[in-house]
N, C-alpha and C positions, 0 to 999 in steps of 0.2 A: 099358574104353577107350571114349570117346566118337567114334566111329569117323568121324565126318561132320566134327566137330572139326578131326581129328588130317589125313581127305584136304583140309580146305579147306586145314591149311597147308603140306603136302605138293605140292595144285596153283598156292597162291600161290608157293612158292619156287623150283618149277618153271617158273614164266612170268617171274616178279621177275628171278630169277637171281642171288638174294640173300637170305639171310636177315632183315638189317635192314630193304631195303626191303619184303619179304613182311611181317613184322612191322608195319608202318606202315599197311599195307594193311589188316590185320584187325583194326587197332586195340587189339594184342595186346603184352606186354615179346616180346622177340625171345628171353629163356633160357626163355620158355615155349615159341614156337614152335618153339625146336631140339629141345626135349624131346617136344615131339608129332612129329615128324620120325623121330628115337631111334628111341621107340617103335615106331612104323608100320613102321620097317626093322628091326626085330626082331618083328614082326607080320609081314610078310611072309617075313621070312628071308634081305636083301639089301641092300646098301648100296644108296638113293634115289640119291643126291646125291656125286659125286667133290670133297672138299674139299682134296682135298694140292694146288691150285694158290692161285691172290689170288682169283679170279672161279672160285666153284664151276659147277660141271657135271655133269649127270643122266646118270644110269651105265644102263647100256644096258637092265638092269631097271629104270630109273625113266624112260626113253621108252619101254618096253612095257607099264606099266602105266597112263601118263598119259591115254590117252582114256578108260581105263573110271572111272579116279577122276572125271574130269570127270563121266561119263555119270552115276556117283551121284551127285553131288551138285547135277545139271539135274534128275534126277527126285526128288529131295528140294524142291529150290525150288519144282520145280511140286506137289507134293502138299502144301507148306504153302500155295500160293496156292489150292488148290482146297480146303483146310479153310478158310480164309481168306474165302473166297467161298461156302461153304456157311453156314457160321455168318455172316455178311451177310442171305441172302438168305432166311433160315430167317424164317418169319412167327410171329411171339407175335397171336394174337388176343385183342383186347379188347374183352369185351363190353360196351357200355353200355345206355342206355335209349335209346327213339325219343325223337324232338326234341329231343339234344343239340344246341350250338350247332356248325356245321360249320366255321365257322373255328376254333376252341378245336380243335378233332379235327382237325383241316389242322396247328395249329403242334404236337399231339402228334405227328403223323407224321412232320413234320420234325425234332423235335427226337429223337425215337427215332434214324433216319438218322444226325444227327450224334454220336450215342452209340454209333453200330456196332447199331443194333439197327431190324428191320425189323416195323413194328407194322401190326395189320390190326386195323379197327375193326368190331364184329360187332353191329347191334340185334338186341336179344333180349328177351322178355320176365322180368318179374323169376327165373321159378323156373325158364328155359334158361341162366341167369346163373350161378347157385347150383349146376346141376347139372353146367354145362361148366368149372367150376374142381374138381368132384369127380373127372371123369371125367379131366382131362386135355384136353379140347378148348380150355380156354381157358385163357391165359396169366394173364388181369388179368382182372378183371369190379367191376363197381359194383354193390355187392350192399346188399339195403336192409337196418335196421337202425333201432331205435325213435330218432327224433331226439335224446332227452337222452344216448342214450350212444355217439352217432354222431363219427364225424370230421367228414362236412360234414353240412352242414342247408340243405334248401331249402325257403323258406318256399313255403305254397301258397295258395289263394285261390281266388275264383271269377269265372270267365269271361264274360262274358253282353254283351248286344248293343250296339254303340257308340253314344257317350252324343253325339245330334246334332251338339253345338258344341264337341264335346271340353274341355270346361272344367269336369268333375266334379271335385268335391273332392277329396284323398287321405284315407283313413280307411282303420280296420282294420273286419271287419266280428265281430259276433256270431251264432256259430250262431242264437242267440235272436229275432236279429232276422225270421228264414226263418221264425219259428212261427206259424202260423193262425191270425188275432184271431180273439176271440170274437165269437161273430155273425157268423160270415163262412162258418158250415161248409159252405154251399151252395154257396160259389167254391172250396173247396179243389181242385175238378179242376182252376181255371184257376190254380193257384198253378205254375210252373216246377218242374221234376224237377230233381234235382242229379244231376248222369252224374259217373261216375269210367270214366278212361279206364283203360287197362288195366296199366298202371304203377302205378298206385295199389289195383288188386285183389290185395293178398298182406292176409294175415291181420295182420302186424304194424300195418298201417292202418286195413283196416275194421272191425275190435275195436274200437279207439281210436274211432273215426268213430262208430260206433255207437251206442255208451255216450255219445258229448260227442252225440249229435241226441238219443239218450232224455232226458237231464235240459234238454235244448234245448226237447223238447216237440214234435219235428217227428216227421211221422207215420213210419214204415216204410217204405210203400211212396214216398216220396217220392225215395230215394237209389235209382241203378240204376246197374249197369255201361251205360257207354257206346256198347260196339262200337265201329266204324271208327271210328276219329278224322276223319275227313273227316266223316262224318253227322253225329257229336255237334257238329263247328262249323258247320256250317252251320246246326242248328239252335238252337246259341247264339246264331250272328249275327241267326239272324230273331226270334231272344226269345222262343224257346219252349223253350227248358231254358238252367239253368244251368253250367257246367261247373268240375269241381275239376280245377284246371292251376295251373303254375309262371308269372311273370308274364312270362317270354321267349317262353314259347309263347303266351299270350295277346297279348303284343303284335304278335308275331311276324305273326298273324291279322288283328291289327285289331279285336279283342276290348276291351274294357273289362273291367278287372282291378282286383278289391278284395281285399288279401289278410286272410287268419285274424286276428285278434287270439289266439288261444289257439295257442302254440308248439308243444303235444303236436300239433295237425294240422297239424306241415312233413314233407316228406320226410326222412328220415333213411340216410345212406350210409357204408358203408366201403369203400377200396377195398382189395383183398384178391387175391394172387397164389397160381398154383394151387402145392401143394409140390413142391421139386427132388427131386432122387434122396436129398438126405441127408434132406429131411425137414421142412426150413427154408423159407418161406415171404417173401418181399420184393419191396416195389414199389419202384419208384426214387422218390425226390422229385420231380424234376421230374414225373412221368408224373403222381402224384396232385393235385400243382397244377394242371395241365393240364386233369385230367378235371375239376376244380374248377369251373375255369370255364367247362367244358362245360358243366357243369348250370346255371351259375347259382346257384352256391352262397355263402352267407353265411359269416362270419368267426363261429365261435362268443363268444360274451361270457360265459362262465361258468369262463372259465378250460381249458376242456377241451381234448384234442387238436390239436393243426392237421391240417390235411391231409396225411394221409403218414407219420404221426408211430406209434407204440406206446406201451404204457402197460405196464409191468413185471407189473403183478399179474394181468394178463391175457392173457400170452405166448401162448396158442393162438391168441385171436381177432385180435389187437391186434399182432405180428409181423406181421402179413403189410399190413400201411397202409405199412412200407418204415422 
């Protein structure tokens, strides 16, 4: 017996003082509400309800049961308001990278809200990212992934000091073109470092990075992690290194921005939610377009994924994009 049921119609037709109008009340046929009635008085052991008149009336055991019926079913309305309000207020965090766009993470946070779900945005670097959807700390995280087999791609490029009259041409650039003419090997200290901020220090990039400067021909020691991000721009802006950034962070700065001509050095991302209790992994659609645009992300052209999307033969990795 659905006991919560059977006293809602038991207190509606107590107050009603009728079974049709009680019926109308719960939005119920009225030969179900008599039958949850029946029941409840063969559940208790007493007639509810004195029906041998036109206008029934509550038999002396159905006014001495009628406050505590009520009382369960006050404190049932409030224990679903306060699951109700736990699950509202319960925080999914999601990790992204530093220098997301904050309006893009402002309309994720609203649109979470209007879905009944409350989102906390977490910067984190790439392998607190990876390790807090292991653990359980994080809800969703933008986790990198080599760009051709990613959902989004953010292309990348290089940073460096504003071009006086601002009317520099748009071009892609060449690794190649950074390598030390001949005859010059005595300025190569005054040639710019290229900094990678710390976003771009995971192994799936600097492998890549590595190998595209060896057949580039640019020295070793030329590439350096960045440290703070505040230091590497400032010393972009004054033109004494270069920096590898997305072109919203560059502009963002007031940087001069040439991006890669070669696609293997864009960012590459999936987004990826941490598994439920069954096992099963999903991000919503909306959330992964959102993060999309956080990054600055580009529409792939090879046919591949969208944002959000999974890809059957790759159920592990490729479930959890939603």
């Amino acid at each position: 017996m659905d006991l919560l049921a059977h006293l809602e119609a038991y207190v509606a037709t107590a107050e009603e003082a009728g079974f049709s109008r009680a019926a109308d009340r719960l939005g119920i046929a009225q030969p179900l509400l008599s039958r949850r009635v029946k029941t409840l008085e063969e559940h208790f052991g007493g007639a509810l309800f004195d029906r041998s008149r036109r206008q029934i009336e509550t038999t002396e055991l159905g006014v001495l049961l009628l406050p505590y019926a009520r009382d369960v079913l006050d404190r049932a309305q409030r224990l679903r308001q306060v699951a109700r309000s736990a699950r509202r207020s319960r925080v999914r965090p999601v990790g992204v990278p530093a220098h997301c766009d904050p309006a893009a993470l402002a309309r994720a946070l609203r649109t979470g809200g209007e879905h009944g779900i409350t989102l906390g945005m977490r910067e984190l670097p790439p392998p607190e990212r990876v390790s807090g959807l292991a653990d359980g700390s994080l809800s969703y995280a933008l986790v990198h992934t080599a760009p051709e087999q990613a959902a989004l791609r953010v292309p990348l490029g290089l940073a460096s000091a504003p071009v006086p009259d601002g009317t520099a041409p748009r071009r892609t650039l060449h690794l190649e073109e950074l390598r030390p003419r001949r005859g010059r090997d005595a300025r190569r200290a005054a040639v710019p470092p290229l900094l990678l901020l710390a976003e771009d220090q995971v192994p799936c990039f600097e492998d890549r990075l590595a190998r595209a400067a060896a057949r580039a021909g640019l020295p070793e020691e030329r590439i350096r992690p960045a440290g703070a991000a505040a230091t590497a721009l400032a010393e972009t802006l004054a033109g004494h290194a270069l920096l590898l950034c997305a072109e919203p962070f560059a502009r963002q700065h007031g940087a001069h921005w040439t991006p890669f001509a070669d696609p293997a050095l864009h960012r590459g991302y999936d987004v990826r939610a941490a598994p439920g209790r069954d096992g099963t992994a999903a991000v919503p659609h909306w959330l992964a377009a959102l993060l999309a645009a956080a990054l600055g992300a580009v529409p792939r052209r090879d046919g591949g994924p969208e944002p959000g999307t999974g890809r059957a033969d790759a159920p592990a990795r490729l479930a959890a994009r939603g």
